[in-house]
C-alpha positions, -999 to 999 in steps of 0.1 A, spaced: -285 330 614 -317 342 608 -337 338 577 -370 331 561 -378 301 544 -360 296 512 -330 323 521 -303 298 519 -296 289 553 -297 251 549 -275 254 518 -250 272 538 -253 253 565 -248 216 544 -216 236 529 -197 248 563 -208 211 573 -186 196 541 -216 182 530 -221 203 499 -200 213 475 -195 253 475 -202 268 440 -185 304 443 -166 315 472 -146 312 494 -149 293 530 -121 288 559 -128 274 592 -98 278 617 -76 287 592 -80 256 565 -93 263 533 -129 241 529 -125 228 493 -90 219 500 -84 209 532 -121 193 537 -106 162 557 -81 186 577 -115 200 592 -134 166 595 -106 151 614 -86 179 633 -119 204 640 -143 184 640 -178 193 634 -216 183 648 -243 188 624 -276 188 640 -303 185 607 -336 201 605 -348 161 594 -336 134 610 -336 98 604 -330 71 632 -335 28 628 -369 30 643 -359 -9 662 -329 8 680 -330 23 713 -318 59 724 -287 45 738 -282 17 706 -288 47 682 -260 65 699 -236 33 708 -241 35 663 -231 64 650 -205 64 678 -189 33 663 -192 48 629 -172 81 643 -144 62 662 -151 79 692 -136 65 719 -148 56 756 -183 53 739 -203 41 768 -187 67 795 -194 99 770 -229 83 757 -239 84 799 -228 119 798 -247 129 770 -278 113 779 -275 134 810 -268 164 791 -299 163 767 -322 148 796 -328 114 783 -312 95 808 -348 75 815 -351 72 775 -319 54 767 -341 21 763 -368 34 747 -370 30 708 -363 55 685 -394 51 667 -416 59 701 -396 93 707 -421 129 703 -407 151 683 -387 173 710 -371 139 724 -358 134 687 -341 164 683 -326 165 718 -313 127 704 -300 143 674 -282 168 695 -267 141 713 -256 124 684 -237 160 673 -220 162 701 -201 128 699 -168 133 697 -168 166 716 -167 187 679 -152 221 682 -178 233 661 -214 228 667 -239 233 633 -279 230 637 -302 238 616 -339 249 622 -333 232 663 -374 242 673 -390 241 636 -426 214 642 -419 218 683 -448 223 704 -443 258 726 -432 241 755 -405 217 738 -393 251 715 -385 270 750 -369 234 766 -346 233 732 -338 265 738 -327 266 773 -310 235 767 -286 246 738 -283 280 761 -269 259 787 -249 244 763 -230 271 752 -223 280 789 -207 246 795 -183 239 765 -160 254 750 -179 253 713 -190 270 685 -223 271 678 -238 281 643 -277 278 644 -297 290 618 -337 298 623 -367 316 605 -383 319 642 -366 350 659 -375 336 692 -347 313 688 -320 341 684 -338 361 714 -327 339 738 -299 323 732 -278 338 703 -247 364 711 -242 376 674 -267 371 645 -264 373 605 -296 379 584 -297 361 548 -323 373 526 -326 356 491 -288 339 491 -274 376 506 -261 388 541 -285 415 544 -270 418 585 -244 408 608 -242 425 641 -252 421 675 -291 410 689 -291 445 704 -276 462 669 -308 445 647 -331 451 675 -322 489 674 -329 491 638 -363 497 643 -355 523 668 -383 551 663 -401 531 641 -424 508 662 -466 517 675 -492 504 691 -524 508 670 -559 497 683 -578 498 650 -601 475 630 -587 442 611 -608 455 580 -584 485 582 -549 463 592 -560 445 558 -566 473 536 -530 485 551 -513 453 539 -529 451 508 -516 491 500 -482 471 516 -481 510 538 -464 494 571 -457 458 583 -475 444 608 -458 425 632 -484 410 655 -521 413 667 -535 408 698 -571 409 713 -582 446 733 -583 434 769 -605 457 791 -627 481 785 -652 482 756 -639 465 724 -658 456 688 -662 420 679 -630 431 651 -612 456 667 -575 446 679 -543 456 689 -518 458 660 -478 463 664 -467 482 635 -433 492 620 -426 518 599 -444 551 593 -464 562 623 -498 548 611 -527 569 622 -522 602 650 -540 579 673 -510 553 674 -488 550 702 -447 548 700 -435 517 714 -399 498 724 -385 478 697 -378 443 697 -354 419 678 -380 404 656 -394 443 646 -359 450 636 -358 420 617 -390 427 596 -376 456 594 -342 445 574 -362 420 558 -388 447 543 -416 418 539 -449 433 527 -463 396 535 -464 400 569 
């Protein structure tokens, strides 16, 4: 589910979870009814929530933090499925460490852990590489691809970095401002900017006055390599119109076709 900030995604998210009352609406998951057979799902589906902050004891260790909420969960041969799990996530060699030493990526591959006690039917995570470093976004990403591969699961992410959906995601929904703008394939919203995409080299003076007239979104810069170049001359990516004779048509990609939906003159 892809989304900028402020969408809705977490709200959604926290109410498929049974975590938040729904307002309006009307939400089944395997055929029970969510505001009145909320326990049906807890107990029969089961469901892993994976939140974009996460809170541990900072005294435990990796494995204590998951021998706890296993406890809490009933699950049941703890130790044998806390192993596996600790394989799964690659933090077999951190299972005595301390929570509180634990970077960023090793504490959301912990939370993922702790989702998948229980072996949940249903997998929910919200914002999984939001504050990673480049190299711990790609690792969470192959890891939750992986994932999917491996168990039979459902798995509902929702992200404001299309890089995320890219690689991993079979079907995507766009929410814009509490509204499903999308819902389709990665290769459906990627073909939405089909004839729409150019490669411009121009000034940034001129990308600027662009945005400020909000003509065309730009959807990335990147330096002129070879040749002759002015200290403020780039390469810009633009979708929409055809900017100036001189651009050049260009493949789309899933995050043009998102702008695209989106219609952001921010960008």
């Amino acid at each position: 589910m892809l989304g900028r900030n402020g969408a809705g995604k977490t709200t959604l998210l926290q109410i498929l979870a049974t975590l938040l009352p729904q307002t309006s609406g009307e939400v089944w998951i395997n055929n029970h009814h969510l505001k009145k057979e909320k326990w049906a799902i807890r107990s029969q589906i089961g469901i892993g929530f994976l939140p974009q902050e996460q809170g541990y004891y900072p005294k435990l260790t990796v494995q204590e933090t998951l021998f706890y909420f296993a406890s809490l969960q009933n699950v049941r041969h703890k130790r044998e499925q806390i192993d596996e799990l600790l394989e799964v996530v690659n933090l077999t060699e951190k299972k005595h460490a301390r929570a509180s030493t634990l970077s960023g990526g090793m504490r959301r591959r912990l939370g993922l852990a702790q989702a998948l006690l229980g072996n949940p039917r249903v997998l929910i995570i919200d914002e999984p590489t939001a504050g990673l470093d480049p190299v711990e976004q790609q690792r969470f990403r192959m890891l939750l691809g992986t994932l999917g591969a491996r168990r039979e699961q459902t798995i509902l992410l929702s992200t404001h970095i299309v890089a995320d959906v890219a690689t991993i995601a079979g079907s995507v929904a766009v929410l814009e401002q509490g509204s499903l703008r999308f819902q389709g394939s990665v290769q459906q919203l990627t073909q939405h900017a089909s004839g729409a995409c150019w490669q411009w080299r121009t000034t940034l003076e001129t990308i600027e006055q662009m945005r400020q007239r909000r003509a065309a979104i730009i959807a990335s810069l990147s330096p002129v390599l070879g040749g002759v170049a002015a200290p403020n001359e780039v390469i810009a990516r633009v979708v929409g119109p055809c900017p100036a004779p001189e651009a050049v048509p260009c493949q789309p990609t899933l995050e043009d076709g998102y702008f695209l939906l989106i219609g952001t003159a921010d960008l």
